[in-house]
Steps between C-alpha positions, in 0.01 A plus 500: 500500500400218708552461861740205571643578843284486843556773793378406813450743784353421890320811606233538778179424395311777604770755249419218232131568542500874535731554176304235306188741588689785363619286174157402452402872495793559255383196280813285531597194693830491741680330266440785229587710808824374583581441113455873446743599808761291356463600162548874645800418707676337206386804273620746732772285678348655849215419750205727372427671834708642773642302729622606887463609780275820610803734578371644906340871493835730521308780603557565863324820606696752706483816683196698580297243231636148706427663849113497370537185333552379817293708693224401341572091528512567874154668458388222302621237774343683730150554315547924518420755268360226174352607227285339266333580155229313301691498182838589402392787354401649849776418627737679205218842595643511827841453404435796259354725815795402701746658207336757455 
């Protein structure tokens, strides 16, 4: 099918440049870009990805677990008792010891 009808968008020119990159990489143009997202949305009569807000953390730790939470922030603030590893996998080693 031909295209007949024109879509015209204003967009910073800096996200036009990075996505172009990435279309580039892809081996399509914007136009074949923003073609496909349409044809998707009319296929699946929805946006094809999620759309929202990041819900905050509901975890709010309590008891024995929150008083060291915050224990250790003050420790932190006040540059006492830090630890720190060379790689993560140092730092999961002493975790380990600490279970133990």
């Amino acid at each position: 099918m031909a295209a007949t009808a024109m879509v015209q968008s204003k967009i910073e020119p800096r996200l036009k440049a990075t996505v172009e990159k990435y279309f580039a990489e892809f081996g399509i143009d914007t136009s074949t870009a923003i073609r496909m997202f349409l044809m998707k949305v009319a296929q699946t009569r929805s946006i094809p990805f999620r759309i929202g807000m990041e819900a905050e953390p509901s975890f709010e730790p309590t008891g024995e677990f929150g008083a060291f939470l915050d224990n250790a922030e003050e420790d932190i603030k006040h540059g006492l008792n830090l630890l720190s590893f060379k790689t993560n996998k140092a730092a999961i080693a002493h975790l380990e010891k600490l279970v133990k």
